[in-house]
N, C-alpha and C positions, 0 to 999 in steps of 0.2 A: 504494500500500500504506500501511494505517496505523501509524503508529509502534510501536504496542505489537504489532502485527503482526509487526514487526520484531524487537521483542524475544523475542516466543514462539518465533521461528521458531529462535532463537540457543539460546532453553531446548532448543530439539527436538536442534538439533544437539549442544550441549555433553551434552546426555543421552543421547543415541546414542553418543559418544564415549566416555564413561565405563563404558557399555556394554561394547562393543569390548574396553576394556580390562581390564574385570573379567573376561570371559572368556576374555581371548588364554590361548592353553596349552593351555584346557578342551578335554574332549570331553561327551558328553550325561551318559556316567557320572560325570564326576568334578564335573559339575556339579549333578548330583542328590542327590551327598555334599557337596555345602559349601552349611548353611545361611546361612551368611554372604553368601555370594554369591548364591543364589536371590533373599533378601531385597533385596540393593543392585539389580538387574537389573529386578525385579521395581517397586521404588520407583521407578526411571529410566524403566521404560514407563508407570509412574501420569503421572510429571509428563510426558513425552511426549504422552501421551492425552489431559490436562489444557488442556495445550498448545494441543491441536490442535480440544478443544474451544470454549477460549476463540477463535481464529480464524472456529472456524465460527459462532460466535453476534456477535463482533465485526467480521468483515469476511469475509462473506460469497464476494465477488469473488475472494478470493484462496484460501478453502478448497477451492472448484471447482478449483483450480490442484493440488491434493494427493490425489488419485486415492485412494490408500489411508487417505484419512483418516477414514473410518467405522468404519471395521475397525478401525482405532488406539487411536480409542476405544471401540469397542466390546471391546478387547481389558483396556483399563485396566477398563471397567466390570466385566468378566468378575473381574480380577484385585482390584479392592476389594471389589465385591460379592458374589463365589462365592470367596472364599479359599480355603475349605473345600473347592472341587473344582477348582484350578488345576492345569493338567497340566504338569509339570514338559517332557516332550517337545516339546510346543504351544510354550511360552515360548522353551524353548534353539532349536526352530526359526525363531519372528521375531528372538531375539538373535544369533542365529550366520549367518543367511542373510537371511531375507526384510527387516530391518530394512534393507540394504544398499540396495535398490532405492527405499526409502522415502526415506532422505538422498540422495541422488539428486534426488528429487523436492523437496524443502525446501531444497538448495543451489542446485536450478533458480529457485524461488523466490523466495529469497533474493538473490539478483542479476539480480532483474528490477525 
C-alpha cells in the first residue's frame, strides 16, 4: 500500500467517525430539522468520497480492496454536484446504516 494510501484511508475513517457522532441521538426526522448537521454529514461524505477517489486514481490495487467505493463517490459527486436535489433520506441512510459496512471495509484495509 502507498503511503498516502495510508493516509486517505485515516481521512475515510476519522470522517466516518465524526459522522457517527454528529448523528448519535438522531432519528431521520430530527435530522432533516438541523441544518447544521445535514451540512457537517454531508461535508464528511465529500471528503470520504474524495478520499476514496484519490485511492482509486493513486493506487489502484488497493481501491479493488473497497467494494463500495464507486458508490462512495458517486455519492459525494451526487452531493456537490446535485445539491439542489440531495435526498435528505438517501444520506441519513449511508450515515446511520450503510456507512457501517463501508469502515469495515477501510479498517480491513487498513491493517493489511
Amino acid at each position: 500500500m502507498l503511503p498516502d494510501t495510508s493516509k486517505h484511508l485515516i481521512d475515510i475513517l476519522a470522517a466516518a467517525a465524526d459522522i457517527k457522532a454528529f448523528i448519535l441521538g438522531y432519528d431521520l426526522a430530527t435530522y432533516r430539522n438541523d441544518a447544521k448537521c445535514r451540512a457537517a454529514v454531508e461535508r464528511k461524505l465529500e471528503i470520504i468520497g474524495e478520499a476514496c477517489s484519490r485511492i482509486r486514481n493513486e493506487d489502484p490495487n488497493a481501491f479493488n480492496h473497497m467494494p463500495y467505493g464507486n458508490q462512495v463517490i458517486g455519492l459525494r459527486n451526487r452531493v456537490i454536484h446535485g445539491y439542489d436535489s440531495v435526498d435528505d433520506a438517501i444520506i441519513w441512510d449511508v450515515a446511520s446504516d450503510k456507512l457501517t459496512a463501508f469502515v469495515l471495509e477501510v479498517e480491513a484495509l487498513a491493517s493489511s
